[in-house]
N, C-alpha and C positions, 0 to 999 in steps of 0.2 A: 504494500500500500504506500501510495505518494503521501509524504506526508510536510513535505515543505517542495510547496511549488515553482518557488521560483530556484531553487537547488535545482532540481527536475529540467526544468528550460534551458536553464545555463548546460547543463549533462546535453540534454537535445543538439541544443547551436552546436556545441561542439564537436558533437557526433557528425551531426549532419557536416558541419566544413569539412570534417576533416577525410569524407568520406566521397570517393572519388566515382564519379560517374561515368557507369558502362553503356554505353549504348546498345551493343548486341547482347549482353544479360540480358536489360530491359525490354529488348524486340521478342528474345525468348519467352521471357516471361507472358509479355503479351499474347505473344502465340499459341503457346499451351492454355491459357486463361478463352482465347477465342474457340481454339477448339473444344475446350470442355464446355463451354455454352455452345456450340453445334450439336454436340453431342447429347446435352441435356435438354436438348432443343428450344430453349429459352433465345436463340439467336439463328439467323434475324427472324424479327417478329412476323407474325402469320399479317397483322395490318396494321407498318411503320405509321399513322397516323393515329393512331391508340395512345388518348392521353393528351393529345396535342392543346388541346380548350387547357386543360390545365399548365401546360408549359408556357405557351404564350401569357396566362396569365399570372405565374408567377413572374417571367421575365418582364413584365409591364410593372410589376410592382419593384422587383428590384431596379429594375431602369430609371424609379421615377425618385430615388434617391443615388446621386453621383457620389454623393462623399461618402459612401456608404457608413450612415450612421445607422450601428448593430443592432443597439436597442430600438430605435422606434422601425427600424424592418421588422425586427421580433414578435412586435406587439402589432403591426398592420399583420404580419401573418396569421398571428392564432386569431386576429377577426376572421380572416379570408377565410381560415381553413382549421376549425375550431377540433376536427377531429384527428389532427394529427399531433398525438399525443407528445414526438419526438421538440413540438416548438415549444413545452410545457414547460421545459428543464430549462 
């Protein structure tokens, strides 16, 4: 358990700099990650426009704040979309 968070960030950043990126890992990665969604046939969807009414309008809401201030998108979301528990936390 994390128990001092900004110890925790500071361990992050410097993980993260110090940590050198592969490009063919990462293509890997994705590769295997695509084929197992073929496979599990979750990909591509049966009808790419499934869901679209809600991506436009989330992207309308986040669009309509440029400086992205966290809190009040937070709280225009759980208007928008009161049953996603994930905006609760």
């Amino acid at each position: 358990m994390i128990t001092n968070a900004e110890e925790w960030k500071q361990f992050e950043d410097n993980y993260n700099a110090n940590q050198k990126i592969d490009f063919y890992k990462n293509l890997e990665t994705f590769n295997k990650m695509l084929e197992l969604a073929i496979e599990l046939k979750v990909f591509p969807k049966k009808n790419p426009l499934e869901g679209i009414e809600y991506k436009i309008h989330l992207a309308r809401i986040l669009n309509g704040y440029p400086n992205f201030e966290i809190e009040t998108i937070r709280e225009e979301l759980k208007k928008e979309f009161p049953e996603y528990n994930i905006l609760n936390n």
